[in-house]
Every structure is written in C-alpha cells, then in structure tokens.
TIKOLLUM-293352 format. One record per residue: residue number from 1; residue in one letter; x, y, z of N, C-alpha, C, CB in turn. Coordinates in steps of 0.2 Angstrom, whole numbers, plus 5000, padded with zeros to 4 digits. Each point is the difference from the previous one (the first is absolute). Glycine has a CB too. Layout:
BEGIN
resi  resn  n.u  n.v  n.w  ca.u  ca.v  ca.w  c.u  c.v  c.w  cb.u  cb.v  cb.w
NUM  a  X  Y  Z  X  Y  Z  X  Y  Z  X  Y  Z
...
% end
This chain:
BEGIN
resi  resn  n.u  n.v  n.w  ca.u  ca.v  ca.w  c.u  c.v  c.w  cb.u  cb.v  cb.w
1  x  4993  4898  5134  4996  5000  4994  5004  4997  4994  4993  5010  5005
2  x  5003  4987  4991  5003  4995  4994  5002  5008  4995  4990  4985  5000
3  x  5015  5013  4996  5001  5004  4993  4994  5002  4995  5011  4995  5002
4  x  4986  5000  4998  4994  4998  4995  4994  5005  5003  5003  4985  4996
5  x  4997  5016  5011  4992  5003  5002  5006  5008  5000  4988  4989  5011
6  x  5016  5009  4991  5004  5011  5001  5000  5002  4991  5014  4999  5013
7  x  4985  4995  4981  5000  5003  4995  4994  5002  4998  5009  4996  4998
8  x  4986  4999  5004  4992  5002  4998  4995  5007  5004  5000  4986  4997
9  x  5006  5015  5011  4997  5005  5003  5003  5007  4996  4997  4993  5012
10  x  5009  5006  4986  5003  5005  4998  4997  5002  4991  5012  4996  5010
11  x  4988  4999  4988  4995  5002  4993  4994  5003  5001  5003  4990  4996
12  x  4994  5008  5006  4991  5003  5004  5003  5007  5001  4992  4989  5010
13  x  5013  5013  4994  5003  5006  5003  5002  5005  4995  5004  4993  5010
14  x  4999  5003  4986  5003  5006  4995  4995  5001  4994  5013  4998  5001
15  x  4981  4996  4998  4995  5005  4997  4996  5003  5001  5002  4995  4996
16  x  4997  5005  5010  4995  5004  5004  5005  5007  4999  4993  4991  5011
17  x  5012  5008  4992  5004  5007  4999  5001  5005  4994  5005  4994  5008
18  x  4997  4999  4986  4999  5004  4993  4994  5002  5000  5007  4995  4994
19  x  4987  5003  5006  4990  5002  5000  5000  5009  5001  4994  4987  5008
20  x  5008  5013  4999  5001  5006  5003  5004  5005  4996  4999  4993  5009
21  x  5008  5004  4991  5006  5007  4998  4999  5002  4993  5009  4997  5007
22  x  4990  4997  4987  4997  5001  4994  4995  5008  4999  5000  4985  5001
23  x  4996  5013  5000  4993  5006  5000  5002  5008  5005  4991  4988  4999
24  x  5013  5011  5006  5003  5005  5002  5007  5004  4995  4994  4995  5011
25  x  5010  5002  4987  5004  5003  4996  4998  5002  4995  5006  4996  5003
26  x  4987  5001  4994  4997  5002  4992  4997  5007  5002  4997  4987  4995
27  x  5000  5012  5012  4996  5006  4999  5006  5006  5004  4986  4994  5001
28  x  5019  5006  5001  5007  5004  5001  5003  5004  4995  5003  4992  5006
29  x  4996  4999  4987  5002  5004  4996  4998  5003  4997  5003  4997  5001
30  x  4989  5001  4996  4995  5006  4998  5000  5007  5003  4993  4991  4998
31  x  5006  5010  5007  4999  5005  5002  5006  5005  5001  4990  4994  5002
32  x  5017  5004  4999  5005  5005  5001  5007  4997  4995  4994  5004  5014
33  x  5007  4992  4986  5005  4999  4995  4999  5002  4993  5003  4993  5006
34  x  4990  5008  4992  4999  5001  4993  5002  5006  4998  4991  4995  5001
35  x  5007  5010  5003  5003  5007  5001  5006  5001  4999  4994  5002  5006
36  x  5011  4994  4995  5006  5002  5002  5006  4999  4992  4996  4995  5014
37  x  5008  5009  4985  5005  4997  4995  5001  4996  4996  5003  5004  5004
38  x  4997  4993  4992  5003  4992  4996  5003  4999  5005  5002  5001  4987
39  x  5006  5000  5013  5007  4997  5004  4995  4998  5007  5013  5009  4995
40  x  4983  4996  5009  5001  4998  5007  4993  4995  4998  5007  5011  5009
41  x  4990  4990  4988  4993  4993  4998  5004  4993  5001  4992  5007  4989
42  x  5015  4992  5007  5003  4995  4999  5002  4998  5006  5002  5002  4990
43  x  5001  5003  5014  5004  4998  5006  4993  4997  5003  5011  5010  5002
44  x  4984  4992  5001  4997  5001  5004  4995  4993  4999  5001  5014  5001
45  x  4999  4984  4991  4996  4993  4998  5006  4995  5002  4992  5004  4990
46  x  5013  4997  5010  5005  4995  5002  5001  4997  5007  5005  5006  4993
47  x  4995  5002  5012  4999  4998  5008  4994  4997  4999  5005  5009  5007
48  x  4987  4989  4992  4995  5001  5001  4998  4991  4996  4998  5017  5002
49  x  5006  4985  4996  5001  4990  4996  5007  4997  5005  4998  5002  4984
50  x  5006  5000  5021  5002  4994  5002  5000  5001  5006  5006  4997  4992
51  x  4988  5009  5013  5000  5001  5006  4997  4995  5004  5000  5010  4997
52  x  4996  4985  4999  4996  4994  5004  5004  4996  5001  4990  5001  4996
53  x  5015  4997  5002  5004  4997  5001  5006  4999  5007  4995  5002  4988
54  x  5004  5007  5014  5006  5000  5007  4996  4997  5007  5005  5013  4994
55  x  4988  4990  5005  4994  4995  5007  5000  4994  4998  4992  5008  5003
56  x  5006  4988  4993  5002  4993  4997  5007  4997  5004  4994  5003  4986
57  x  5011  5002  5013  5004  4995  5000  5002  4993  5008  5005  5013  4991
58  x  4994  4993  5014  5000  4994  5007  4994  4994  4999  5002  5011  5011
59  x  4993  4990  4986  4995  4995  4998  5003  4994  4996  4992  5009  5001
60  x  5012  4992  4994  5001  4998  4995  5007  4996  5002  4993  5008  4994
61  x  5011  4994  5010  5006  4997  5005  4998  4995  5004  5006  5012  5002
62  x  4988  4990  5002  4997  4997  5004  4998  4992  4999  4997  5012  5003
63  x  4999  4989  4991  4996  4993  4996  5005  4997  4996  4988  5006  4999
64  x  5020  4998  4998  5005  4995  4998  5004  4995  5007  5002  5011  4989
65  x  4996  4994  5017  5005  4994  5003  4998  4994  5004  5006  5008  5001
66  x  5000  4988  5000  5000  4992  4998  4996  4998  5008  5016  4997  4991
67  x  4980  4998  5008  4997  4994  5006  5005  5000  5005  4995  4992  4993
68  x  5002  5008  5014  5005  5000  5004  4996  4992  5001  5006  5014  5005
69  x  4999  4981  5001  5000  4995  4998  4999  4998  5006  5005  5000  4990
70  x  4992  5004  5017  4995  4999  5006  4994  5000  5000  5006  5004  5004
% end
C-alpha cells in the first residue's frame, strides 16, 4: 500500500477516533472531575488532553512509514 492511501486511511482513522474520544472525556469530565480539587482537576485535564494520543500512536507510525518498493 502506497504512503499517500496509509495517510488518507489513517486520517479518516484518527478523526473518527477523535469524534468518539472528544465527547467521552467531555462528559468524564463533567461528571466526575468537576468534583474533584483544583490540583487534581489539573492533573486529570492534562492526562485526558494527551491520552488520545497513546492509541493513535501505532496508527500514526504506521501511515509515516516509507513505500516498499515490491
């Protein structure tokens, strides 16, 4: 598979994925981080802003590497 289609499948892929994780962390956070302390609110908005990024990452590896040339 060409680079050019692993980057347009993997695009489709991570916005479908942000669609999803978006609206579930909002409502995570609404409903139980609100409650919680300032300090750990911060912590907890921190993990919850760069968690989508750990399942992304094999995708994102995947659609950087190079043509193979068979």
């Amino acid at each position: 598979m060409r680079r050019r289609t692993r980057s347009l499948i993997g695009t489709i892929t991570m916005l479908a994925f942000v669609v999803v994780y978006a609206p579930l962390a909002m409502a995570l956070a609404d409903s139980r981080i609100s409650q919680t302390p300032a300090p750990v609110q911060a912590v907890l908005y921190c993990i919850l802003g760069i968690a989508w990024i750990i399942p992304l990452m094999p995708l994102i590896s995947w659609m950087q590497r190079p043509d193979s040339d068979a």
